[in-house]
C-alpha positions, 0 to 999 in steps of 0.5 A: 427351320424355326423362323425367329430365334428370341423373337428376332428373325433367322435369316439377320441372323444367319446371314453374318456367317457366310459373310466372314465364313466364306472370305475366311475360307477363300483366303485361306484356300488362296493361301493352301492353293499357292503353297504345297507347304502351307497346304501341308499345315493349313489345308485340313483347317481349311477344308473344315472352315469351308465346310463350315462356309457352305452350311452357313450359306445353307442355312442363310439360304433356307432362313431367307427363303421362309422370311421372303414367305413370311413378308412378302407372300404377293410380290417381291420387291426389285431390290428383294428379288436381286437379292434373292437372286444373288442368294440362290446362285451364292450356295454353288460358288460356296459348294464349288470353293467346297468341291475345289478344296477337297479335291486339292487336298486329295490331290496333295495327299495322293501325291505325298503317298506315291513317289512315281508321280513327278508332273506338276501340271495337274496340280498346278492347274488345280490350284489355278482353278482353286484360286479363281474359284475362291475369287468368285466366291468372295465376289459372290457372297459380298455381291450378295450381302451388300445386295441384302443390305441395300434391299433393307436400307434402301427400300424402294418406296419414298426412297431415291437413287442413293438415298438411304432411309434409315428410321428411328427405332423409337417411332416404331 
């Protein structure tokens, strides 16, 4: 994976994707999870929109790991370390929103080809589980990028609690 991208880094960059991606995604998994009518209409767009979530989160995942290689290749900051953390756990709440998506589709979509079936309760708990797994990833993912964000406008030297610093990019 190329480190920077007309000189500037990867991982600022990929970061912002899974950012809108993936609460783009949960969102609409709500939406299909709560309506077997919108889950007739919106339900392959969603499953593309969280495939699309999950490799962003990939790539954000792997651009953050060669920028941590590439600043700091002795010890990691506090606030680098939470977020990296937060980041590696990120990928499996994305992968699960993935997983809970197709696997709700698939249901629907048996469920419509066959006329035996008449229990709601498999289904229902699906969707359920579809819900709170979107929940989780939206928490995951914004946990993550504020995490991200604090770790580079709150850097732990000269820096007190709350206080942000930010520098003038002219005295660089």
């Amino acid at each position: 994976m190329p480190e920077d991208v007309l000189g500037l880094p990867v991982h600022p960059l990929s970061v912002h994707a899974p950012l809108v991606l993936v609460p783009l995604a949960a969102i609409l998994t709500i939406i299909v999870a709560a309506s077997p009518d919108r889950r007739a209409k919106w339900g392959w767009l969603t499953a593309i929109v969280a495939t699309a979530a999950l490799a962003s989160t990939y790539v954000a995942r792997l651009s953050g790991q060669d920028l941590e290689e590439a600043l700091f290749p002795e010890t990691l900051p506090p606030l680098v370390a939470d977020h990296k953390e937060l980041g590696s756990n990120a990928i499996w709440f994305v992968l699960a929103l993935w997983l809970s998506v197709c696997a709700l589709l698939l249901l629907d979509l048996d469920r419509r080809r066959r006329t035996d079936i008449s229990s709601p309760i498999l289904p229902t708990i699906l969707a359920v589980v579809t819900i709170m797994v979107a929940m989780a990833a939206i928490a995951q993912i914004l946990w993550t990028g504020w995490s991200g964000a604090k770790s580079h406008w709150q850097p732990a030297a000269g820096a007190q609690q709350g206080q942000v610093i930010l520098e003038d990019p002219r005295s660089m």
